[in-house]
C-alpha positions as CSV (number, residue, x, y, z in Angstrom):
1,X,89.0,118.0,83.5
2,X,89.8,115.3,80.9
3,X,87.4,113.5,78.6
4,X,88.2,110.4,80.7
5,X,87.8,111.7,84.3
6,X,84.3,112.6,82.6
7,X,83.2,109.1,82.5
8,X,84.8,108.0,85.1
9,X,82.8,110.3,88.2
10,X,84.7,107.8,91.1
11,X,88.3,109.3,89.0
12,X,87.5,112.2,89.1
13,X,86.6,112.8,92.7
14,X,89.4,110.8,93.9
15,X,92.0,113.4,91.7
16,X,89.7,116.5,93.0
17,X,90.6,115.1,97.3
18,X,94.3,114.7,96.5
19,X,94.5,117.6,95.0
20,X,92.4,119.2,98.0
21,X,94.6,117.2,100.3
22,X,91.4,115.5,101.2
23,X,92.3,111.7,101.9
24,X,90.3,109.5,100.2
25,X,91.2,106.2,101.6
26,X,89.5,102.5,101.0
27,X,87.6,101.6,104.1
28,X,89.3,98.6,106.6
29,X,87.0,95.5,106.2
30,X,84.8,95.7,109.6
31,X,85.9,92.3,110.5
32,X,89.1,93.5,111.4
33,X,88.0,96.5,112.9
34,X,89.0,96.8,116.7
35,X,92.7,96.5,118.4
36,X,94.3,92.4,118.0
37,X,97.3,91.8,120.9
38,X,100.1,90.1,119.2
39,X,100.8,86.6,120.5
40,X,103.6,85.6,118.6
41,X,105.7,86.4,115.5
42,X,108.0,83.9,113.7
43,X,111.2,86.1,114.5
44,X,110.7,87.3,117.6
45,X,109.6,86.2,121.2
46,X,106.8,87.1,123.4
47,X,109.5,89.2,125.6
48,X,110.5,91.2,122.9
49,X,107.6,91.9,121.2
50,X,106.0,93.7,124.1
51,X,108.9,95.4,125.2
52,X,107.9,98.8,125.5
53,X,103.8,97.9,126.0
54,X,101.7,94.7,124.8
55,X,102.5,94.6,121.2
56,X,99.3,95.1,118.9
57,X,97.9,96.2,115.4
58,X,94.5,98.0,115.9
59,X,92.8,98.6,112.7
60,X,90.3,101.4,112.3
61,X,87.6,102.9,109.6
62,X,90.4,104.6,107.6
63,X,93.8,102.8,108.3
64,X,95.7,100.9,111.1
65,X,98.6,101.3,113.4
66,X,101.3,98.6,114.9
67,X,103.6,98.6,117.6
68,X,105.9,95.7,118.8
69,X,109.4,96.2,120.0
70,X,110.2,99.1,119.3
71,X,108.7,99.5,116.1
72,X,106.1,101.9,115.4
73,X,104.0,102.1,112.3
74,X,101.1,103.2,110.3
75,X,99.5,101.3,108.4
76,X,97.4,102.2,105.0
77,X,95.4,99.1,104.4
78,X,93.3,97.8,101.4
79,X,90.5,95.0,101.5
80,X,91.8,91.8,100.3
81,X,89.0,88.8,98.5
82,X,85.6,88.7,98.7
83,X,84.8,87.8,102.0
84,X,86.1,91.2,103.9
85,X,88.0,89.0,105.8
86,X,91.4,90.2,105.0
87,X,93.4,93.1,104.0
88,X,96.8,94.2,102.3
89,X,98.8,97.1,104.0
90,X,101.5,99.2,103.6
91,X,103.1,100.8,105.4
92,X,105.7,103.7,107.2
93,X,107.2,104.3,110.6
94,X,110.2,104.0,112.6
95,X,112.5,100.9,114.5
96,X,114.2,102.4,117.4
97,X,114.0,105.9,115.3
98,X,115.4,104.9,112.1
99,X,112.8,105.5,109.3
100,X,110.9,102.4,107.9
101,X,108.3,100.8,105.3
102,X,107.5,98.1,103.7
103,X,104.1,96.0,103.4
104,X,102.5,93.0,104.4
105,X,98.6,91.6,105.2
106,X,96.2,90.1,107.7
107,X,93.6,87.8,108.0
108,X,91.1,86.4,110.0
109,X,91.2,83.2,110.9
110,X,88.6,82.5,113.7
111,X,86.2,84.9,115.5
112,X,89.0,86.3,117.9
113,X,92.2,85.8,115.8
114,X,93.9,87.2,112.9
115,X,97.6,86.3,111.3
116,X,99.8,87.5,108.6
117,X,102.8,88.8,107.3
118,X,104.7,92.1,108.0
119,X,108.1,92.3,105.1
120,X,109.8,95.4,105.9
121,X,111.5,96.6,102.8
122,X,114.8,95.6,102.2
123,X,114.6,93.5,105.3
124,X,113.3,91.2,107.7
125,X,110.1,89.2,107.3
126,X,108.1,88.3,109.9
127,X,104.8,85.9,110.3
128,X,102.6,87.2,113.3
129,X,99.3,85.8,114.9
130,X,97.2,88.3,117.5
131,X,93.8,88.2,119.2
132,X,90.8,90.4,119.7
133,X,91.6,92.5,122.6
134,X,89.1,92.0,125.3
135,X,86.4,94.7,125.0
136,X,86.9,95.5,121.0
């Protein structure tokens, strides 16, 4: 191990897991915990969005997942401020089968409602707003 992994104890387990293949992840903020039903998205309508089943983005302990159309991702989030209100994300999946990625972030902006942004790389960008499912 280097001199600076030494100090660093946080570096140095976090390079020991990856090279154990043990993720590490950052933990989702436990506000957004739970799975949100997409309501609307700036490019796409209601009928389109829950084409194949209700379009949603469920965010768990250790990463999220979205579906809408028929795009299907995963999603590797990151905290974003203070607050734990928010978080970053980046992620892979597939449109119709055709590989994806790209990145984007939610928020919560009430008790039952989050919005954000999904940009998928080299591609469309897309606004979205979704609720807390009933039970979550």
């Amino acid at each position: 191990m280097t001199e600076a992994f030494k100090s660093e104890p946080h570096a140095a387990q976090a390079v020991a897991e990856a090279r154990a293949g043990i993720p590490g992840g950052v933990p989702t903020p436990t506000s957004l915990l739970g799975r949100w039903e997409i309501e609307s998205m700036d490019l796409w309508d209601a009928e389109a969005i829950n084409l194949l089943e209700q379009g949603h983005i469920t965010f768990t302990a250790d990463g999220a997942h979205m579906l809408f159309i028929c795009v299907n991702l995963g999603l590797d989030c990151r905290p974003k401020g203070r607050a734990g209100t928010a978080a970053e994300f980046t992620f892979e999946g597939d449109d119709e089968g055709t590989p994806t990625s790209g990145l984007g972030h939610a928020k919560l902006v009430g008790a039952d409602r989050i919005e954000g942004v999904i940009r998928f790389h080299r591609g469309d960008e897309s606004g979205f707003s979704a609720r807390r499912a009933p039970g979550t």
